[in-house]
C-alpha positions as CSV (number, residue, x, y, z in Angstrom):
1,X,-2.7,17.3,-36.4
2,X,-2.0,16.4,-40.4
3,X,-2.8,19.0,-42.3
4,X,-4.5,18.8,-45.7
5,X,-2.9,20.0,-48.9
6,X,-3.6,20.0,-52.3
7,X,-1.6,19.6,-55.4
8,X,-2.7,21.5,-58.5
9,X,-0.8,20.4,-61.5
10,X,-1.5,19.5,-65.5
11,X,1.1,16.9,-65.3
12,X,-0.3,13.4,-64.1
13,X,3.5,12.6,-63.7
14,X,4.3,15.9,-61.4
15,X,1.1,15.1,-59.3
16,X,2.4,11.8,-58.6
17,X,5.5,12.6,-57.5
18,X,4.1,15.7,-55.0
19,X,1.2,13.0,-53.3
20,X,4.6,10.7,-52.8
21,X,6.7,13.3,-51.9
22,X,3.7,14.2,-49.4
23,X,2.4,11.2,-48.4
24,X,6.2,9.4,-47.6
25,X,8.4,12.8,-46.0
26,X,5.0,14.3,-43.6
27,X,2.2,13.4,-41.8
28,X,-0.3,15.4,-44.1
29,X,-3.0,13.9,-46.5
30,X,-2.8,14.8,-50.0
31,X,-5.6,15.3,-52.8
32,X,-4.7,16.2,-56.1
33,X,-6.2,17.3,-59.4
34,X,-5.0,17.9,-62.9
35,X,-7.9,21.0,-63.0
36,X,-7.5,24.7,-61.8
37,X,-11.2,24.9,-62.1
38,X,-12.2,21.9,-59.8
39,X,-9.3,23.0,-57.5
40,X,-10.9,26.3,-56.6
41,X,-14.2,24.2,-55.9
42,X,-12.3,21.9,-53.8
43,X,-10.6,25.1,-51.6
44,X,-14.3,26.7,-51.0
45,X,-15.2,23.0,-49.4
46,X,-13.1,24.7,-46.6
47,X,-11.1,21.9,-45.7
48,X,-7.8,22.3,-47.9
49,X,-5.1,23.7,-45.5
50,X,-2.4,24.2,-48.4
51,X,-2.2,24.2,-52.0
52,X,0.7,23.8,-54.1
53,X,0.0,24.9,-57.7
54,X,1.9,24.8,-61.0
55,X,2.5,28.0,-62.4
56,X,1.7,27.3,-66.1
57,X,-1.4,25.5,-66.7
58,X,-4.5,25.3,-69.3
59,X,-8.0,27.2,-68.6
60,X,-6.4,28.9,-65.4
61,X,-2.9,28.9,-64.8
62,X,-1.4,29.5,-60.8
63,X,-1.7,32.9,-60.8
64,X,-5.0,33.2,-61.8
65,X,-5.4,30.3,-59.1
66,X,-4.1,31.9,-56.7
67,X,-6.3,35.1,-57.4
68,X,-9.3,33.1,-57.3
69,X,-8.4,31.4,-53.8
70,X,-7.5,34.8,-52.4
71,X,-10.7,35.9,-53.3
72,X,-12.5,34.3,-50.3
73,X,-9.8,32.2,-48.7
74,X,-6.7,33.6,-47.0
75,X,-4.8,30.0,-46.6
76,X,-1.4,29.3,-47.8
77,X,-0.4,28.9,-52.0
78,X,2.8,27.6,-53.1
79,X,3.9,27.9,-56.8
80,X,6.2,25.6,-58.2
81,X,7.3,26.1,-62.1
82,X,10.4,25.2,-64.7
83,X,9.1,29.0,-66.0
84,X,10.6,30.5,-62.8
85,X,11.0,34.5,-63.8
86,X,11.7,37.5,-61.6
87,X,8.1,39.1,-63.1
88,X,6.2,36.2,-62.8
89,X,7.5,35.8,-59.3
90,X,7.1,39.1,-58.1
91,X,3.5,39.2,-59.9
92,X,2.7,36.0,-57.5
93,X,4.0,37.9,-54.6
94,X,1.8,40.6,-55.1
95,X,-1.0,38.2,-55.1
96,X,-0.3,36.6,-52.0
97,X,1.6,33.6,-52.8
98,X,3.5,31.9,-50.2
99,X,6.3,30.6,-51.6
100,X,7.4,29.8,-55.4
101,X,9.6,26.7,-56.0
102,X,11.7,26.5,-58.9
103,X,11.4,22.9,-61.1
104,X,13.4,20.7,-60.8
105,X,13.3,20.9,-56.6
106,X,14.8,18.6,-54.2
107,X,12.3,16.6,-52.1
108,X,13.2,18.7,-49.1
109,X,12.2,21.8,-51.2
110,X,8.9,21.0,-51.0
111,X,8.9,19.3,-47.3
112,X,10.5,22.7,-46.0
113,X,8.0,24.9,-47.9
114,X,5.1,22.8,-46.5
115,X,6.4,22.5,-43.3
116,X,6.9,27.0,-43.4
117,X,3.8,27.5,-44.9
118,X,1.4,25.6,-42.6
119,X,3.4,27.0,-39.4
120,X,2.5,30.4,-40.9
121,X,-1.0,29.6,-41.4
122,X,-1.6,28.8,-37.4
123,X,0.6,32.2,-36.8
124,X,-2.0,33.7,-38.4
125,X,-4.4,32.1,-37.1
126,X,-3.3,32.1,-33.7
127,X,-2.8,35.9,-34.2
128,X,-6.3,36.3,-35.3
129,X,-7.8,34.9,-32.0
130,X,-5.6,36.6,-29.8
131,X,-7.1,39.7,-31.3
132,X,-10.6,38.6,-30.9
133,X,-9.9,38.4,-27.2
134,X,-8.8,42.0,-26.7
135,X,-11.9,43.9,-28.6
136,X,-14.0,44.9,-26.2
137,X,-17.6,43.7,-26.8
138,X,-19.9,45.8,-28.9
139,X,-22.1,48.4,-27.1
């Protein structure tokens, strides 16, 4: 089943090339948006199954995104940024970030991190339900 994934980035040209990237090398639908603000409405909608986020961006940049999203959501964040640093990378890791992509990536960067962060997601998920199963019901 196609996931959905959303691309977070100030640059209309860098959102452009992720929905093409998207859109022509998986099956997944794509929404984007230049806004951190509007992106963190769009994840509470509940049906985002990614998000790939620039690291560096106006009002809220990725890791503040990230802290937002992890606030109630637990899915999958990717970071991508040409301001790749060992602190800010380790600070995203702490947060919870899945993966963090270095600009300029390869098309298969992003297709590989995608295609690892949504199997992870139904891991988790998976893992989740299995433990459901096993608790005993209450009283």
């Amino acid at each position: 089943m196609p996931a959905r994934i959303l691309a977070v980035d100030d640059e209309p040209g860098m959102l452009k090339l992720l929905a093409m990237i998207i859109r022509e090398k998986t099956p997944h639908t794509v929404e984007t948006t230049n806004n951190p603000v509007e992106a963190v409405q769009i994840v509470r909608r509940g049906d985002i199954d990614l998000v790939i986020a620039d690291l560096k961006m106006p009002g809220l940049d990725g890791s503040e995104l990230l802290e937002a999203i992890r606030a109630f959501s637990e899915i999958p964040v990717i970071i991508i940024t040409a301001y790749g640093t060992e602190e800010a990378a380790a600070e995203t890791r702490e947060k919870g970030v899945f993966d963090f992509i270095l600009k300029p990536f390869r098309k298969e960067q992003i297709v590989l991190g995608i295609e690892r962060a949504l199997a992870w997601s139904a891991l988790q998920r998976e893992n989740r339900a299995l433990k459901q199963q096993r608790e005993p019901p209450p009283g």
